[in-house]
C-alpha positions as semicolon CSV with decimal commas, in nm:
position;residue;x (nm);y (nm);z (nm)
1;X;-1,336;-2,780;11,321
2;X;-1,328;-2,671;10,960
3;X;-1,207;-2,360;11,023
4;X;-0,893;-2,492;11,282
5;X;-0,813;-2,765;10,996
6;X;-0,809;-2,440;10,758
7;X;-0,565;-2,278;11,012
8;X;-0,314;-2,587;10,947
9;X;-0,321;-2,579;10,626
10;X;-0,225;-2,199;10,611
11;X;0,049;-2,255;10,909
12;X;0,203;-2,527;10,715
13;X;0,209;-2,365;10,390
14;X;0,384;-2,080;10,566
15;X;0,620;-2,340;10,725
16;X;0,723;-2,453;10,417
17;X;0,740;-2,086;10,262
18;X;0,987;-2,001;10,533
19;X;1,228;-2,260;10,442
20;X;1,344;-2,014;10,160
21;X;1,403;-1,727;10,385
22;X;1,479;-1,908;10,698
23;X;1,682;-1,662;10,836
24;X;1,468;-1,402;10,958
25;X;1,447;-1,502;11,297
26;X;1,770;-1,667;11,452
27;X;1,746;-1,952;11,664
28;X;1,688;-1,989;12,033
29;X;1,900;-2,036;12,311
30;X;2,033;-2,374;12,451
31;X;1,816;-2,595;12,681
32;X;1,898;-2,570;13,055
33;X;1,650;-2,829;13,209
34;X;1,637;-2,797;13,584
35;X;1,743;-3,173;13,688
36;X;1,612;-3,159;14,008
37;X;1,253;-3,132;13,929
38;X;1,013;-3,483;13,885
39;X;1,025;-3,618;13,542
40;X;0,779;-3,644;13,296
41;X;0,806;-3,970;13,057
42;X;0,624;-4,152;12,807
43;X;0,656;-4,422;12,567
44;X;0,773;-4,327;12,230
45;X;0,536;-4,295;11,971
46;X;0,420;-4,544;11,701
47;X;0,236;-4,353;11,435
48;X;0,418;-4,470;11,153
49;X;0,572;-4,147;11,054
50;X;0,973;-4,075;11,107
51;X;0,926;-3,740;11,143
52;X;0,839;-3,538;11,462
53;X;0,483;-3,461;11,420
54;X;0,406;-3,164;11,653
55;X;0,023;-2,981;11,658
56;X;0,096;-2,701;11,827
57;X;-0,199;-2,415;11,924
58;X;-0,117;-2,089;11,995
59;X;-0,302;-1,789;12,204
60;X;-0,305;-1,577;11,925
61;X;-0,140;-1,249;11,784
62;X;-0,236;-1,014;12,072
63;X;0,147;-0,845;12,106
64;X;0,466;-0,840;11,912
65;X;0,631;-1,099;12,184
66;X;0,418;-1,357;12,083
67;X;0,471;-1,277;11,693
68;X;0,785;-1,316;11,760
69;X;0,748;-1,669;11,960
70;X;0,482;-1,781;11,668
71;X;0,794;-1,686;11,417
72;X;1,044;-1,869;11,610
73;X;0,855;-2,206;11,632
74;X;0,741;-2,178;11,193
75;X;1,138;-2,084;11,168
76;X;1,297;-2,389;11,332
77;X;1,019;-2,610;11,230
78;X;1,124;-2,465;10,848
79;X;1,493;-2,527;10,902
80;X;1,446;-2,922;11,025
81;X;1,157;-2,941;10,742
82;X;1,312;-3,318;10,675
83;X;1,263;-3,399;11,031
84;X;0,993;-3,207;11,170
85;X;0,636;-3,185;11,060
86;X;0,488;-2,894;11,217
87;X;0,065;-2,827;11,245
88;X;-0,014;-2,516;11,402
89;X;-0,344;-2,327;11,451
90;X;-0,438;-1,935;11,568
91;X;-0,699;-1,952;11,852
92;X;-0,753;-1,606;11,807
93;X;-0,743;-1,574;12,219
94;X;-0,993;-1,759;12,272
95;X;-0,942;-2,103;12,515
96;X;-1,256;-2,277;12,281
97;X;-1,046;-2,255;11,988
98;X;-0,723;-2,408;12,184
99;X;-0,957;-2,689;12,291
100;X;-1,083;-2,739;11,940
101;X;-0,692;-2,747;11,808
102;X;-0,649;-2,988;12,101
103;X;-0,889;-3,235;11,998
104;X;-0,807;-3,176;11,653
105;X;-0,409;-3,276;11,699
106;X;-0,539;-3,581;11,918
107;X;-0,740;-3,729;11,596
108;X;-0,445;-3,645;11,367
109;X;-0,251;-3,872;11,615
110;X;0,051;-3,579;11,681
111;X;0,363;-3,754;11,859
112;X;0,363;-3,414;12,115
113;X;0,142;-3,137;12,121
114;X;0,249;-2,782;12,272
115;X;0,082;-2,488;12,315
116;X;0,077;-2,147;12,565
117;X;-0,228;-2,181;12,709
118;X;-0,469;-1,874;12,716
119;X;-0,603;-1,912;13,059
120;X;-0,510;-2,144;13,381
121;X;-0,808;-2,340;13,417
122;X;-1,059;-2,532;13,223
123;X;-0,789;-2,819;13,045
124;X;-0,849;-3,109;13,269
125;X;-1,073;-3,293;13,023
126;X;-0,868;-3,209;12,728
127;X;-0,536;-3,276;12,893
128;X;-0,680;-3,595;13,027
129;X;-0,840;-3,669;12,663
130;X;-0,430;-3,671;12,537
131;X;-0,285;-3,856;12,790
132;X;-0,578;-4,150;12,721
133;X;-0,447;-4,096;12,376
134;X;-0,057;-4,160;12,478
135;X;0,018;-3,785;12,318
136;X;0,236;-3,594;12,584
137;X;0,191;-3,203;12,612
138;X;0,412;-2,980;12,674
139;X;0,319;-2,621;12,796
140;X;0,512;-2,286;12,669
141;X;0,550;-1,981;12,837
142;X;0,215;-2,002;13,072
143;X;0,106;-2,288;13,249
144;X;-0,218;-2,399;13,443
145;X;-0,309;-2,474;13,734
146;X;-0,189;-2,836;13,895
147;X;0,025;-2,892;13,567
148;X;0,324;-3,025;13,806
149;X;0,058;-3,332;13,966
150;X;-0,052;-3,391;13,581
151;X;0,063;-3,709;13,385
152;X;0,260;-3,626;13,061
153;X;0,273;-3,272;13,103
154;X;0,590;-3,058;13,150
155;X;0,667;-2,652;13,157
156;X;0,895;-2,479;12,935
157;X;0,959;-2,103;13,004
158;X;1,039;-1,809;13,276
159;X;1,008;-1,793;13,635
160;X;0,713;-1,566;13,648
161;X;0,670;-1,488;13,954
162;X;1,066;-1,405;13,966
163;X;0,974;-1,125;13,735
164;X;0,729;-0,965;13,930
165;X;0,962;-0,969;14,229
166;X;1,219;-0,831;13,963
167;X;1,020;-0,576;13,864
168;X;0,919;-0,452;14,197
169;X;1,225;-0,398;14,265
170;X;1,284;-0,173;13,937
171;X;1,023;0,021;14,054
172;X;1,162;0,059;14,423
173;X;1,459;0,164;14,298
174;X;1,304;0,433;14,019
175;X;1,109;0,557;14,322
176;X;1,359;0,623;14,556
177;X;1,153;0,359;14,784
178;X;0,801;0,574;14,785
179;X;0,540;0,706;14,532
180;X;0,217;0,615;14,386
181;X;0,214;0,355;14,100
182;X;-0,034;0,170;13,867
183;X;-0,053;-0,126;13,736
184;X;-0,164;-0,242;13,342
185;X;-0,226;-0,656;13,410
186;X;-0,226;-0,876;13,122
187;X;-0,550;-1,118;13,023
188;X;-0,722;-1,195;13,312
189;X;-0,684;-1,557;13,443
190;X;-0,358;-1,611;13,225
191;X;-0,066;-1,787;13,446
192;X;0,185;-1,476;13,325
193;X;-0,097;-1,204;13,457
194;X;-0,172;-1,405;13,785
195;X;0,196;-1,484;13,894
196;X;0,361;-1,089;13,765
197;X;0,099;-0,971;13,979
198;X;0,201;-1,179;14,256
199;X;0,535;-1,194;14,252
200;X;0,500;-0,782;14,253
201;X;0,238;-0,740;14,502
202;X;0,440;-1,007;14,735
203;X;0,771;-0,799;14,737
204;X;0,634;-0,480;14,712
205;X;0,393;-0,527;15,052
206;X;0,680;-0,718;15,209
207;X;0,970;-0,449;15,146
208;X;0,856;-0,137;15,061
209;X;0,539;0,008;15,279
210;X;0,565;0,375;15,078
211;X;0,517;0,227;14,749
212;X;0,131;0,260;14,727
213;X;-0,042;0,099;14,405
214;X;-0,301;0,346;14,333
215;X;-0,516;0,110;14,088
216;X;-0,468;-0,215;13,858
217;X;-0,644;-0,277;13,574
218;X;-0,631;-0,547;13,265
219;X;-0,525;-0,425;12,893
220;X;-0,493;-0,799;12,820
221;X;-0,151;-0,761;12,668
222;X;-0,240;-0,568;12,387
223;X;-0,092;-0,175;12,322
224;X;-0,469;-0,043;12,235
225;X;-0,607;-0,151;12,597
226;X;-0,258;-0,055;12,773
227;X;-0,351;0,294;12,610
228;X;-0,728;0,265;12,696
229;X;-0,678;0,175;13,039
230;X;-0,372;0,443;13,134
231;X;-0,625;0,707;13,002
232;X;-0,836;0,609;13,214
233;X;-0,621;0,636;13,497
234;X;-0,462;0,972;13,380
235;X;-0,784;1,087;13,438
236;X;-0,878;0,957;13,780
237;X;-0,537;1,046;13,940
238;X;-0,438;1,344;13,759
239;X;-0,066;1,478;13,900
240;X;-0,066;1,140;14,167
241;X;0,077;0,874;13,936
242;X;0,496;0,829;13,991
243;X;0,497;0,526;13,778
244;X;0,356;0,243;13,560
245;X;0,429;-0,124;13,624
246;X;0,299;-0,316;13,325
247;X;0,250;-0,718;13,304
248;X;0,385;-0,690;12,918
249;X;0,575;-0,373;12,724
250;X;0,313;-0,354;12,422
251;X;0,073;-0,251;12,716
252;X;0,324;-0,001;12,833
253;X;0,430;0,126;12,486
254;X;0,044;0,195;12,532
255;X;0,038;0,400;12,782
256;X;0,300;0,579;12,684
257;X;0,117;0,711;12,379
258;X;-0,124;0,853;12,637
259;X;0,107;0,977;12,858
260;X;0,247;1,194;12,590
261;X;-0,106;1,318;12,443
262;X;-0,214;1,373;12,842
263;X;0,111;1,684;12,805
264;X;0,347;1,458;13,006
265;X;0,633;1,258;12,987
266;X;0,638;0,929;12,989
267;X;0,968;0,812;13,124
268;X;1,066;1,150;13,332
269;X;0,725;1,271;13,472
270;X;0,601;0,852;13,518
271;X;0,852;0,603;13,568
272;X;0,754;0,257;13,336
273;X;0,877;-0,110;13,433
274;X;0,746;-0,369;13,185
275;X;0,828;-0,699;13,111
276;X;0,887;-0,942;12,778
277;X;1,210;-0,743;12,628
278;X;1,060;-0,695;12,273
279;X;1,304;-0,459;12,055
280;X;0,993;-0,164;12,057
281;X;1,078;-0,109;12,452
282;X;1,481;-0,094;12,363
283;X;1,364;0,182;12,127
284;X;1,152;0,369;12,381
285;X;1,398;0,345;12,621
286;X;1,651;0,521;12,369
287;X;1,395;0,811;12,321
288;X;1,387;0,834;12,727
289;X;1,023;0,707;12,695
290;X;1,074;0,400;12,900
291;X;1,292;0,301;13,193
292;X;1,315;-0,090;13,217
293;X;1,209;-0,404;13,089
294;X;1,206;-0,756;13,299
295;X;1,320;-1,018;13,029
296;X;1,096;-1,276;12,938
297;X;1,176;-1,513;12,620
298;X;0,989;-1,602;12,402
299;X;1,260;-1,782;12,179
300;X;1,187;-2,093;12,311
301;X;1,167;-2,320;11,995
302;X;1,471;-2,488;11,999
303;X;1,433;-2,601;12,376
304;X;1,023;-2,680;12,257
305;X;1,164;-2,928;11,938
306;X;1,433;-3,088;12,170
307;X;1,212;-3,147;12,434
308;X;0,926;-3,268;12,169
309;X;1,186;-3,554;11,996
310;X;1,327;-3,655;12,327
311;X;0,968;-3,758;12,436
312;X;0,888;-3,885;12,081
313;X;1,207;-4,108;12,172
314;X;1,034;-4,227;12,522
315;X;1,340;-4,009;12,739
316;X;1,221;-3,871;13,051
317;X;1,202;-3,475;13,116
318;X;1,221;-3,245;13,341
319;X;0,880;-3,104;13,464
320;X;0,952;-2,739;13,416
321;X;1,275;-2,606;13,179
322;X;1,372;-2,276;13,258
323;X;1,475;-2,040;13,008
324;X;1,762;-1,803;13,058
325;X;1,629;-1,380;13,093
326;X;1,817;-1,030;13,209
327;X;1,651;-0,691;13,311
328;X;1,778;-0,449;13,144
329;X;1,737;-0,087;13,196
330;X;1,769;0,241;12,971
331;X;2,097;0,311;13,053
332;X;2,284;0,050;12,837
333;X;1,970;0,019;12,601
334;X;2,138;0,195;12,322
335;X;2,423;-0,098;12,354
336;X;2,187;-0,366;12,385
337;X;1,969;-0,287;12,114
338;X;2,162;-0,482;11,828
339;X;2,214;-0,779;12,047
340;X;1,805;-0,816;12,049
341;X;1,652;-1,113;11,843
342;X;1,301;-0,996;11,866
């Protein structure tokens, strides 16, 4: 506990660092709740402080997308300094250390609490443990599993599953509408590995019969095991792979290091889809490295804060706020490079 208190500490003094510089990262798009869906509402908060006091734990720093989400939250947290006070801690992708945060942010008495969690299961205590304590939670990016039936908690991020179905269609259309691909999943039992493999797997068996995924392996996120693990496969289909449908583009930027050191190239002689939209897969696709990239946000602070005050202020939510996301593909990468924010 000593240890996540230290992590506070350091996240706050960063915080208020970044108040000097605040303009490193610009600030995320507008909220677009989905009206329709069930509400999620709770009192507001009594715990003597004006301010919006947020804890908020993240997975970690395993790619640059979720750098660049961790910057965005210190960033608008630093610009609203006089009305937000912002704790924060690393779990170092590990779900102990987001429990430990959890519990941590429940003694401090936090008004909300947010955080992308780094698996689907295991939270029912801990979530249950913050609702007791009146503290609503709001996930970002991944959820869990039952978060719609759960009291106090609401979803803010991407359709998911919508970009696996995107995706497979990328590759469809890369393809011709046959070949051999693999696949690089993210951490195993995350939400974003568990629905971009189903939303893929779903369209690809339902439209496309001659697309045949050769084998799919987990380089949880990160560009070292996207390289590991599309070595690996170089090596067990040598000459049969047509493309490489990755759950994240670090993993993908990966494999295209190996790609190129296996005398091939990555790009012409294997097709890459990947998803997230980081500015590293705009830059690959320049060099004719990469193909496409299924959007996924992770500028979501402004649409975290607004949703965090709103419950401070006992107004009722929407259980899951989508954010808006393109595809975008190499041909107009070269245009849309400059437009990128992360």
């Amino acid at each position: 506990m000593k240890k996540v208190l230290s992590l506070f500490l350091v996240a706050l003094l960063a915080v208020t660092m970044l108040a000097g510089c605040g303009e490193t990262t610009p600030p995320a798009a507008e909220n677009t709740p989905a009206a329709s869906n069930p509400a999620v509402e709770v009192p507001p908060a009594d715990n003597g402080n004006d301010k919006l006091v947020v804890g908020f734990a993240q997975i970690g720093q395993e790619s640059g997308w979720r750098d660049a989400e961790t910057n965005d939250i210190m960033w608008y947290a630093a610009q609203n300094i006089d009305t937000i006070e912002l704790h924060f801690a690393d779990a170092q992708q590990k779900q102990e250390n987001q429990i430990n945060a959890i519990k941590a942010f429940i003694d401090m008495g936090v008004d909300v609490i947010g955080l992308p969690p780094v698996v689907s299961t295991g939270w029912d205590a801990i979530f249950a443990e913050a609702n007791e304590a009146g503290i609503p939670i709001i996930l970002v990016d991944r959820n869990i599993e039952g978060w719609e039936d759960m009291e106090g908690v609401t979803f803010i991020g991407s359709d998911v599953i919508l970009e696996g179905q995107n995706a497979a269609e990328e590759i469809a259309t890369l393809l011709g509408g046959s070949g051999n691909i693999v696949e690089l999943q993210g951490t195993v039992g995350s939400s974003a590995a568990n629905d971009r493999y189903k939303g893929f797997h779903d369209r690809i068996e339902e439209k496309y019969p001659d697309i045949k995924v050769l084998d799919s392996q987990s380089g949880d996120f990160t560009r070292a095991g996207g390289k590991q693990v599309m070595e690996s496969f170089l090596k067990t289909y040598p000459g049969q792979i047509d493309a490489i449908y990755a759950h994240n583009d670090d993993m993908v930027l990966g494999a295209i290091e190996a790609i190129k050191e296996a005398g091939l190239r990555p790009g012409e002689d294997i097709k890459t889809v990947s998803c997230d939209g980081v500015r590293a897969i705009f830059e690959a696709m320049i060099a004719g490295e990469a193909n496409v990239t299924v959007e996924c946000s992770p500028l979501l602070a402004a649409q975290f804060f607004q949703a965090a005050q709103d419950l401070k202020d006992g107004k009722s939510l929407p259980k899951f706020i989508q954010a808006d996301e393109d595809v975008y593909r190499r041909e107009t990468a070269e245009a849309d490079l400059p437009n990128r924010k992360y």
